[in-house]
C-alpha positions in Angstrom: -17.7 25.8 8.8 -14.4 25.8 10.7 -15.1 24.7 13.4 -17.8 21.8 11.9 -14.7 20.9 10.4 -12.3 19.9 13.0 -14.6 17.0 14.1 -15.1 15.6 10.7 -11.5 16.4 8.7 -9.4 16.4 11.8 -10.6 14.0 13.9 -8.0 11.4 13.3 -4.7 13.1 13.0 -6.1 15.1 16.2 -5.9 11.7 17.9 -1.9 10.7 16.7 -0.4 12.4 19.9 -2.2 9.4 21.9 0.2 6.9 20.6 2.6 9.1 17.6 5.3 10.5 20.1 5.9 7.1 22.3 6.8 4.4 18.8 9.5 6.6 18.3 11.1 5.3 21.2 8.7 2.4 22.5 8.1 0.8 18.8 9.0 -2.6 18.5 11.9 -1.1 15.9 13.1 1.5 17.9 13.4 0.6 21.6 17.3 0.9 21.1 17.2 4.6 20.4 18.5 6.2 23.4 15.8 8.4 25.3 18.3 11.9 25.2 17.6 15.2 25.4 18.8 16.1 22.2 17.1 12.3 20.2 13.9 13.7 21.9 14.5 17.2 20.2 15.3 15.9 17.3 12.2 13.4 17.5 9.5 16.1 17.8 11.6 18.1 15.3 10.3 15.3 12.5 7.3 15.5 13.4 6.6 19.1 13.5 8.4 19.3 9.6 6.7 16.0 8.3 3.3 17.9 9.5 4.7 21.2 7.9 5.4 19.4 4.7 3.1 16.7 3.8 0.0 18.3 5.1 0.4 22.0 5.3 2.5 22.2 2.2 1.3 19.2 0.1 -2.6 18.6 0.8 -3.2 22.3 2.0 -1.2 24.4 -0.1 -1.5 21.9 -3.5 -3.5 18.9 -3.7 -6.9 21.0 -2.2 -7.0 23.1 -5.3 -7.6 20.1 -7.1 -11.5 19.7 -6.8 -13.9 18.0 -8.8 -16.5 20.7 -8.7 -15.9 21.6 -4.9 -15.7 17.4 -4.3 -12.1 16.1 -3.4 -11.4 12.4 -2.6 -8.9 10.0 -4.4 -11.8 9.0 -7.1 -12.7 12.1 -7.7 -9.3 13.5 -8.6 -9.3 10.7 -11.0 -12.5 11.3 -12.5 -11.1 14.9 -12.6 -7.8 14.0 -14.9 -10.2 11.6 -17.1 -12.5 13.8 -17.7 -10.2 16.9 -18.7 -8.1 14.7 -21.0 -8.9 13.0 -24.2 -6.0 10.8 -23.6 -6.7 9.9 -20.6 -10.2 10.0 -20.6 -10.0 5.9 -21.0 -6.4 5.0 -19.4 -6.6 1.6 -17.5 -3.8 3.0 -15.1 -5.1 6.7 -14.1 -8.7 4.3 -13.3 -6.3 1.5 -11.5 -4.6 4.1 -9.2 -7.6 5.4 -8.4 -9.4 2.1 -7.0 -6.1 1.6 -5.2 -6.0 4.2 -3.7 -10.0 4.1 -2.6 -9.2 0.3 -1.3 -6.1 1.7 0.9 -8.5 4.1 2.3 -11.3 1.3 3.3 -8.4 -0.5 4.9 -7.0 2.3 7.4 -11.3 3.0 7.7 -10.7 -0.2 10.2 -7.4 0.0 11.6 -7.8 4.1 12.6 -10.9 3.1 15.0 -9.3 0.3 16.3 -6.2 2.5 17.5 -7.4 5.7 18.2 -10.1 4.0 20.6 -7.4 1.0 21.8 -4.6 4.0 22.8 -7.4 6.2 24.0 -9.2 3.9 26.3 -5.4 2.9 28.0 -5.8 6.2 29.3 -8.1 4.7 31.9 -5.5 2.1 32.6 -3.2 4.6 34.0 -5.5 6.9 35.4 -7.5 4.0 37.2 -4.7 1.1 37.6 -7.2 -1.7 38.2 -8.8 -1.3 35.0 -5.7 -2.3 33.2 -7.1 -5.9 32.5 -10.4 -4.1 31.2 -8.5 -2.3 28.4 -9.3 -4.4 24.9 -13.0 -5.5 26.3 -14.0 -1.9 27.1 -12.0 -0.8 23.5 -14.2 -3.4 21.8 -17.9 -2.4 23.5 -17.2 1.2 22.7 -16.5 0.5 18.9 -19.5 -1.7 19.1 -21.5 0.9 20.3 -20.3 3.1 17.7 -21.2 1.0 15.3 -24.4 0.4 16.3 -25.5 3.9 16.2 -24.9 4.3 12.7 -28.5 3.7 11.3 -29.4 6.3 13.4 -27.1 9.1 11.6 -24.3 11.4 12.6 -26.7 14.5 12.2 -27.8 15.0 16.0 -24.3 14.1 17.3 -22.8 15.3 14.9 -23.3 19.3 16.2 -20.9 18.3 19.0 -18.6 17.1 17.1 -16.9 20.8 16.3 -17.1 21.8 20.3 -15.3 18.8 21.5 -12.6 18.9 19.0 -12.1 22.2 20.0 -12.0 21.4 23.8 -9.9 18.6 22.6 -6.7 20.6 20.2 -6.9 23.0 23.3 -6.4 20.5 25.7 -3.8 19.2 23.6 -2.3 22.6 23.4 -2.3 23.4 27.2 -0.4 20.0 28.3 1.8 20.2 26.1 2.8 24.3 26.8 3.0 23.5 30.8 5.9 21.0 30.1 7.3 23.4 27.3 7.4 26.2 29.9 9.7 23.8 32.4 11.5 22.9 29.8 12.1 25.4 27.1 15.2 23.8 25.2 12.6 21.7 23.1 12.0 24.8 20.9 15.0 23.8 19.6 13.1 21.4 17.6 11.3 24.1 15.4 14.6 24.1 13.6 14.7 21.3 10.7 18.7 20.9 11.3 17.6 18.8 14.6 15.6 16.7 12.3 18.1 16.2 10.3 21.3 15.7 13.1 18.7 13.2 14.5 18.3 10.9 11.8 22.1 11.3 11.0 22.7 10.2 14.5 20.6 7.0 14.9 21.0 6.3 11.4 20.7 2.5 12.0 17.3 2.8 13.1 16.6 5.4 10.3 13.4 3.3 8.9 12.1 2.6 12.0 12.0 5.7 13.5 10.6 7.4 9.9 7.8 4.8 9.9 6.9 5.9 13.9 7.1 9.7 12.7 4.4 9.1 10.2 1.8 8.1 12.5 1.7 12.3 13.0 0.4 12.6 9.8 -2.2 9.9 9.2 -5.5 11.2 8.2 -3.8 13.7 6.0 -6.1 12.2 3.0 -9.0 13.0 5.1 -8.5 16.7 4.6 -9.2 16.0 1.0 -11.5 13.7 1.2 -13.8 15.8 3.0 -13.5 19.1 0.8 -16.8 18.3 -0.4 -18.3 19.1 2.8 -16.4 22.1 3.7 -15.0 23.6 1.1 -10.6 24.3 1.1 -10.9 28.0 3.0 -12.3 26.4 6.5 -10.1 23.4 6.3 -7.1 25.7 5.9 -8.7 27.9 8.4 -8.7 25.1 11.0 -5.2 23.9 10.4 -3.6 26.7 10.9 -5.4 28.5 13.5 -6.1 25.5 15.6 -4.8 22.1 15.0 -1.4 22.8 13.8 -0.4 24.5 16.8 -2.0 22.0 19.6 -0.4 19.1 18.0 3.2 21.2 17.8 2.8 22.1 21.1 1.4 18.8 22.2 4.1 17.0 20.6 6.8 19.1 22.2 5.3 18.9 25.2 6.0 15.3 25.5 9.4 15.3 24.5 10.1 17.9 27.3 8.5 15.2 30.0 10.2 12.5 28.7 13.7 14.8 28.5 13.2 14.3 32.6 11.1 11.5 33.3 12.0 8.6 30.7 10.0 6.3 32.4 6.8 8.1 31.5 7.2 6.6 28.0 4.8 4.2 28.5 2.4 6.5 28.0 3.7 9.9 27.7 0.5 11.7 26.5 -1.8 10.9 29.6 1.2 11.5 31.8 1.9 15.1 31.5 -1.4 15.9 33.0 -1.5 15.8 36.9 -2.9 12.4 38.1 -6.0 14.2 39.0 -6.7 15.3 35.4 -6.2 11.7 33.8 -9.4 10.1 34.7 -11.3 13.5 32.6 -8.4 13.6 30.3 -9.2 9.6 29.4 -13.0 10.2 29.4 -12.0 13.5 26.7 -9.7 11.6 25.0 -11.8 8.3 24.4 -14.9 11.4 22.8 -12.4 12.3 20.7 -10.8 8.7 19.3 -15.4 8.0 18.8 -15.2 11.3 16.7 -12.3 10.3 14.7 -13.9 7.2 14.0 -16.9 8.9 13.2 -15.7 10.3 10.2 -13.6 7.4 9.2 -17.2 5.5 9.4 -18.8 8.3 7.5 -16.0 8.4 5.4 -16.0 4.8 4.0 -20.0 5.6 3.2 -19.5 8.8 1.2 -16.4 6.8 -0.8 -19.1 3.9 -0.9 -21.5 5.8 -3.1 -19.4 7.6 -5.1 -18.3 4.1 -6.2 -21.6 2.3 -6.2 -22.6 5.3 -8.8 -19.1 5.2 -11.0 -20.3 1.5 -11.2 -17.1 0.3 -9.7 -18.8 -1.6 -6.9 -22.3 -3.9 -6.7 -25.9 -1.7 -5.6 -25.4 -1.5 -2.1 -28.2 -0.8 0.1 -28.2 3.2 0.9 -30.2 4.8 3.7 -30.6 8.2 4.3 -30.1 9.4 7.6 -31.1 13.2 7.2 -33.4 14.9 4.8 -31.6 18.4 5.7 -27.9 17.2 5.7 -26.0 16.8 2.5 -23.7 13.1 2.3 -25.6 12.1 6.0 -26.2 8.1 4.8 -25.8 4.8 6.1 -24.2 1.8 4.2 -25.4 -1.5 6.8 -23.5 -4.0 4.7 -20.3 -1.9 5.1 -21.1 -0.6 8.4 -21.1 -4.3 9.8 -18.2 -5.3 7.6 -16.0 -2.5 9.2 -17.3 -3.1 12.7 -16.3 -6.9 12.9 -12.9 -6.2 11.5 -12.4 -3.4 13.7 -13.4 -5.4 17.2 -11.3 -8.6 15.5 -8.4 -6.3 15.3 -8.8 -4.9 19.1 -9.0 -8.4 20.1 -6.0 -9.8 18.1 -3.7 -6.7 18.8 -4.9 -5.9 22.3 -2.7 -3.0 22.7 -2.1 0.3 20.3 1.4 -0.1 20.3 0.8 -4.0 18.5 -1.7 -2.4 16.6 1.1 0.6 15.6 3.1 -2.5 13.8 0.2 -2.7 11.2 -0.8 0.8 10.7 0.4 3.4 8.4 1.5 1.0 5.4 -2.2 1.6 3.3 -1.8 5.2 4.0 1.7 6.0 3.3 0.7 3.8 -0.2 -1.9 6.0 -0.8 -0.5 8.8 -0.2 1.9 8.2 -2.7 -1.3 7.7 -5.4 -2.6 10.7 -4.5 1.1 12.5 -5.2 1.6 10.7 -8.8 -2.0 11.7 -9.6 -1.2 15.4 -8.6 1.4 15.0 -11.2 -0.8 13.9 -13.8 -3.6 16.4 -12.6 -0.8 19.3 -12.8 0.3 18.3 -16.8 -3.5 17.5 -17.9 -5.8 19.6 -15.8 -3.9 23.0 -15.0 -1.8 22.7 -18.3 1.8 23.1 -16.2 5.0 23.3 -18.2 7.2 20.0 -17.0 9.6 21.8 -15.5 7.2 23.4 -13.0 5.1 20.3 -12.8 8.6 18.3 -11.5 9.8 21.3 -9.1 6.2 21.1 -7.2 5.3 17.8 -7.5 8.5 15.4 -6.8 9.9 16.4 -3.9 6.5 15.4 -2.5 6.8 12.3 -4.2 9.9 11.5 -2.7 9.3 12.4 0.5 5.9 10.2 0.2 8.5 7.1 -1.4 10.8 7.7 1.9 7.9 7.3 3.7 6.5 4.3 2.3 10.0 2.6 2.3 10.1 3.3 6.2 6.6 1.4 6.8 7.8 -1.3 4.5 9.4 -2.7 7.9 6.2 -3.1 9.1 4.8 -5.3 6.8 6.1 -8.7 8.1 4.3 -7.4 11.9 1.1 -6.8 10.6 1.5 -4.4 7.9 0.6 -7.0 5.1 -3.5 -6.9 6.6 -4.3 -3.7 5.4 -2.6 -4.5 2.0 -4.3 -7.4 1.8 -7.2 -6.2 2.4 -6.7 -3.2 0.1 -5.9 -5.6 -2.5 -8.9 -8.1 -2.0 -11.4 -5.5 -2.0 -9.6 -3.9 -5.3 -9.7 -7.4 -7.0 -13.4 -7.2 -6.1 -13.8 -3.9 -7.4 -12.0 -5.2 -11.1 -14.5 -8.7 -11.3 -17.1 -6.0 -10.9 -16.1 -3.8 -13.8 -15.0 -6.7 -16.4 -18.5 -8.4 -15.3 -20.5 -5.2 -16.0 -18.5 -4.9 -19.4 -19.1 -8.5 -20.7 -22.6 -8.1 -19.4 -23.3 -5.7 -21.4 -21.6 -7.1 -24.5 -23.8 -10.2 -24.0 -26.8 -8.5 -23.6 -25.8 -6.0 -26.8 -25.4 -9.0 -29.3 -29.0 -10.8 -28.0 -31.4 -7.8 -28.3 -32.8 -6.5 -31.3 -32.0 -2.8 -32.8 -35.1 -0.2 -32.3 -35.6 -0.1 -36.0 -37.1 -3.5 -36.0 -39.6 -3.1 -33.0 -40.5 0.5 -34.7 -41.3 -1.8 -38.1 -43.4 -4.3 -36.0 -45.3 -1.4 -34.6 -45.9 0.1 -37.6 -47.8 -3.0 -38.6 -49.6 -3.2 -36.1 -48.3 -6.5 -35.4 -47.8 -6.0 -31.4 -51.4 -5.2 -29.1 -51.3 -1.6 -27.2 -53.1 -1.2 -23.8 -53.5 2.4 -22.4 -50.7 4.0 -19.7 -47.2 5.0 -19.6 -44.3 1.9 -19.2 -40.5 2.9 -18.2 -37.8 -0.1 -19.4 -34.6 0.3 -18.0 -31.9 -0.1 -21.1 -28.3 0.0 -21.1 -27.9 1.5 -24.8 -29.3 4.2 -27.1 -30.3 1.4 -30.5 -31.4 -1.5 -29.0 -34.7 -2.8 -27.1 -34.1 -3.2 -23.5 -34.3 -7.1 -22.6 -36.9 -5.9 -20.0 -39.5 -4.9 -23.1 -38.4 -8.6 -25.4 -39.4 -10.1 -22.3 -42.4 -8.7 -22.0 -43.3 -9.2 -25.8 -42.7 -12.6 -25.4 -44.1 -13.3 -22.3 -47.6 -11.2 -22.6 -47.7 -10.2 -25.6 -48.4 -6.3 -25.2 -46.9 -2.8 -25.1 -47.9 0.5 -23.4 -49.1 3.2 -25.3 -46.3 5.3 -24.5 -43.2 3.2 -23.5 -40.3 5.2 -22.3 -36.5 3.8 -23.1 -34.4 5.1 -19.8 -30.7 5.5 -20.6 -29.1 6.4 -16.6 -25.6 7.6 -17.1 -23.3 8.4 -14.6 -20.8 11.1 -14.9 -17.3 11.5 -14.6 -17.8 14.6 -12.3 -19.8 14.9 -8.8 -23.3 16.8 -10.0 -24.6 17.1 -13.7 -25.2 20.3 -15.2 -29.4 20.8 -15.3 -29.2 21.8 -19.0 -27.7 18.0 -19.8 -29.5 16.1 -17.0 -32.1 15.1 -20.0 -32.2 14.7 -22.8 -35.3 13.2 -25.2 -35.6 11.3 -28.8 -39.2 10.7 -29.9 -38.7 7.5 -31.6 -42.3 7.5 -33.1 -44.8 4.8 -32.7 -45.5 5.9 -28.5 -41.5 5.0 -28.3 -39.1 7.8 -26.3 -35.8 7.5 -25.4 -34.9 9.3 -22.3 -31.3 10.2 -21.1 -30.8 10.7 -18.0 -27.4 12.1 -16.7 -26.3 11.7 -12.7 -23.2 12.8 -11.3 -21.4 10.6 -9.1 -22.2 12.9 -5.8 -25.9 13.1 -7.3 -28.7 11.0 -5.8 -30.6 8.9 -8.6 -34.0 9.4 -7.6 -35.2 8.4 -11.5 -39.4 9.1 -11.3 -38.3 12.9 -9.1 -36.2 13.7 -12.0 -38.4 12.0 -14.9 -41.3 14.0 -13.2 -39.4 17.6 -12.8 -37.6 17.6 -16.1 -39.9 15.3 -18.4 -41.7 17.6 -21.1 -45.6 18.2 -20.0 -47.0 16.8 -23.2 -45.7 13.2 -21.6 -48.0 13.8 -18.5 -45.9 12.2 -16.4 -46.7 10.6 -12.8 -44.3 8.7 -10.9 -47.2 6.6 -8.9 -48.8 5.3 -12.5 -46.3 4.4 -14.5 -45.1 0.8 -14.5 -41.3 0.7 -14.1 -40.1 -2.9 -16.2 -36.6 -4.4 -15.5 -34.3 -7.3 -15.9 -32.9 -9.5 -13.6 -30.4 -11.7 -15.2 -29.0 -14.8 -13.4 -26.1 -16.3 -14.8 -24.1 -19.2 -16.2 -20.5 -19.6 -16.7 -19.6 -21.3 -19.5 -17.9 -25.1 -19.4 -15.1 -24.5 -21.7 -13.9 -21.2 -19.6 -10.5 -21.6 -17.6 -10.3 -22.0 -14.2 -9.3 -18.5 -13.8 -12.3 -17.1 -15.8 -14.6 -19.6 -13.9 -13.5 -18.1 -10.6 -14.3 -14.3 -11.9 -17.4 -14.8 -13.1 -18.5 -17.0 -10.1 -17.4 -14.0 -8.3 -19.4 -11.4 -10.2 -22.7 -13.5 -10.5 -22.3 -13.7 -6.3 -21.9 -9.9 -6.1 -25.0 -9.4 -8.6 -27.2 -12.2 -6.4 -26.2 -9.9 -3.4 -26.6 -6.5 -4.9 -29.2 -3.5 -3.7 -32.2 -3.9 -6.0 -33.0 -1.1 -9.0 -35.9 -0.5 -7.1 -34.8 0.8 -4.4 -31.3 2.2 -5.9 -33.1 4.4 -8.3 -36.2 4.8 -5.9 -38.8 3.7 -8.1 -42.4 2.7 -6.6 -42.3 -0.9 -5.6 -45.4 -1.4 -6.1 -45.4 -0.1 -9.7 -41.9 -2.4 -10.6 -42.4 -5.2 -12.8 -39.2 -7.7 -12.8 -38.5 -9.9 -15.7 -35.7 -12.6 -15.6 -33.7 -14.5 -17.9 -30.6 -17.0 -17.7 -27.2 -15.2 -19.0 -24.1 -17.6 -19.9 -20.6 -16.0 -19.9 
């Protein structure tokens, strides 16, 4: 499990030492900091504590004990603090900085391919000279190739993943301990005084060169993102046994090349290997920046789901790529979506040092989510005293607001694209919710409670026909609009008509003893309960089937499966503001994955019934 997870948790912050090292001294920001022994000691020293403290101490030591059921992930944590706390169960801002923080994370899902395979294929350039003009059209038909393997699944491939990761943070280690053994005095940088004498020193570039340091430690979040799959011990296991020390030594290995050859900062990684190495180290190098994309891609689906299932997102369309592999899907509409912003950004930047300018503003931001929700998660969810809650969780904070203050710079040379982004898609997500709510308001006040439908039956006043109907319903006391539409449409009811309730819970898998739950409502009437987590896959007639009592004789492939599709109408006398919402949210519903195949119900056993909505 390990070593599975260096390729899929580590996979970007393995690939920082391509372009990390060289903006502290090559950045647009920071080209006036002098390239001296001691700026270059205290350089890597930065590094090797920011690494120490935001991801060793902070995400390994603190924020992966804070698992949703063995699922981490920005939304889950938030689900976690909502679901342990009756006051927070319903708190517009614990829900708010959780979609933040999952928007920030879609917006460095495009700018981490883009760099790690820009800075990685540059490797070639200097390896192979006459390639130089071939850098951004090579960058962009590798992504596009990456892309375009998706629907096939990360299963197959993915089984490399582990081998040439390790190859990879060895690599990394080996270059990196061939300058340190020419140049020893760079060990001075283990000490955090260097660090500090540093930034004291160039303290007009303070910002700048903060903002470079933190390129080290992007794809921090990823480590909890991906507990899920792996589980804390073999994450921790890698980090310290294997990544933390290649990138150390990697890192200091640079600074003790460029302590004697400053020219070699124009790209400082592929130049400590001897020039016959390059052309390999380029070919390993550009495996590894695919990889880290990899589980950015993979990454942006799983966070896709979970949010398509807490109903904070439209039905997307959701393919499974492996019947043995647990979270191996595909997403096509974000998978395209990311793929043309990614090859625009290759394109637009053309180098990963223009590219540098942009990134690391959406992830110092949400890094500083995920520390004020570790406060929150500390008070309501482990029950810490203040006092202890502040000593553990604040200096983290701080150091996360230092951080985010530092990238600020950036935001005027390309930072504000990932914030916009983050901030359109959030915007999205909030239409989304606000339309489901009215929706449901809407649809509350027009229907008709179950006690008159039971009366109606009772007088026989309604024709039966033989077999078993399902009617998708959003409530437990009112009549699905799918079943008034039938009424009035054909006049007749099933002998047995089932009234499916699907909620989806606050927490990754339901337990089996609540996943159903069953009210005979008399007259042939039932209504069913049925409870998903958000991790869970809603396959409604396999669970119906398994967990249904055996007096209801249930078979998926007989039973018709009745639901509405609403199209809607804003309302004249809305504002202008209100207009634009809705419009939004009746676009998103047009454009949504169908129930059908959402919940995986037969098609050929799905009966659709529509009606016109105003808002």
């Amino acid at each position: 499990m390990a070593l599975a997870a260096l390729g899929v948790v580590f996979g970007d912050i393995g690939t920082s030492p391509l372009y990390a090292f060289r903006e502290c001294f090559a950045g647009p920001h920071t080209t006036h900091v002098a390239l001296t022994p001691e700026n270059l000691t205290g350089a890597a020293s930065l590094v090797i504590w920011s690494l120490l403290s935001i991801i060793s101490f902070k995400y390994l030591f603190l924020i992966l004990r804070l698992d949703n059921r063995g699922e981490g992930g920005i939304l889950a944590l938030s689900a976690l603090i909502r679901g342990h706390s009756r006051v927070l169960a319903k708190s517009p801002p614990i829900l708010l900085l959780g979609l933040a923080g999952a928007a920030l994370i879609y917006a460095d899902g495009t700018l981490t391919p883009a760099i790690s395979v820009l800075s990685a294929v540059e490797g070639f350039a200097v390896s192979v000279p006459m390639l130089e003009g071939w850098v951004v059209p090579l960058s962009a038909g590798v992504l596009a190739g990456v892309f375009a393997l998706q629907r096939y699944g990360s299963a197959t491939v993915g089984k490399l993943f582990g081998p040439v990761v390790l190859l990879w943070f060895g690599v990394l280690a080996a270059l990196g301990l061939g300058m340190i053994v020419q140049h020893p005095g760079v060990l001075l940088a283990v000490s955090p005084t260097e660090a500090v004498a540093f930034l004291l020193r160039e303290w007009r570039h303070a910002m700048p060169l903060l903002a470079a340091v933190f390129l080290a430690v992007t794809g921090g979040e990823a480590l909890y993102a991906d507990l899920g799959h792996f589980g804390r011990h073999p994450i921790r296991l890698s980090w310290t046994f294997i990544v933390f020390p290649g990138l150390v030594l990697n890192y200091l290995g640079q600074a003790a090349l460029l302590s004697t050859t400053p020219e070699a900062i124009r790209n400082p990684f592929f130049l400590m290997a001897p020039q016959a190495w390059r052309l390999p180290l380029s070919v390993l190098a550009t495996a590894a920046a695919i990889i880290a994309s990899q589980a950015l891609i993979s990454g942006a689906f799983s966070l896709t789901a979970q949010a398509v299932r807490l109903g904070v997102l439209p039905r997307f369309h959701i393919r499974h790529t492996s019947e043995e592999e647990y979270g191996q899907i595909y997403v096509p509409t974000v998978n395209w979506l990311l793929a043309f912003c990614c090859i625009l950004l290759v394109t637009e930047f053309r180098s990963s040092a223009a590219l540098a300018g942009a990134y690391g503003v959406a992830i110092a931001l949400t890094m500083g989510i995920t520390s004020l929700l570790f406060l929150v998660a500390a008070r309501h969810v482990w029950h810490w005293p203040l006092w202890k809650t502040i000593l553990a969780g604040v200096p983290f904070l701080l150091i996360d607001a230092v951080f985010l203050l530092a990238n600020g710079t950036k935001i005027f040379h390309g930072g504000w694209l990932p914030l916009g982004m983050g901030a359109a898609l959030l915007g999205v997500m909030l239409i989304w919710i606000r339309g489901r709510r009215l929706l449901g308001e809407r649809l509350e006040r027009d229907t008709m409670p179950i006690a008159a439908l039971l009366d109606e039956l009772r007088a026989n006043a309604i024709h039966r026909v033989p077999g078993m109907a399902v009617y998708m319903t959003g409530g437990r006391n009112v009549v699905p609009a799918a079943l008034l539409h039938n009424l009035k449409h054909n006049r007749v009811l099933h002998e047995k008509a089932l009234l499916l309730h699907v909620v989806t819970l606050d927490e990754p898998h339901a337990d089996h003893a609540r996943q159903l739950e069953v009210e005979d409502l008399g007259e042939g009437l039932s209504h069913i309960v049925l409870r998903f987590g958000f991790a869970d896959e809603p396959d409604v007639p396999a669970l119906l089937k398994r967990r249904l009592p055996k007096r209801y004789r249930f078979a998926p492939t007989r039973a018709s499966y009745f639901l509405g599709r609403e199209s809607y109408q804003v309302r004249r006398q809305a504002g202008w503001f209100d207009r634009a919402r809705l419009s939004i949210f009746a676009m998103l519903s047009r454009n949504a994955s169908t129930p059908t195949a959402y919940f995986r119900l037969p098609p050929n056993r799905v009966v659709e019934l529509g009606a016109q909505l105003i808002l």
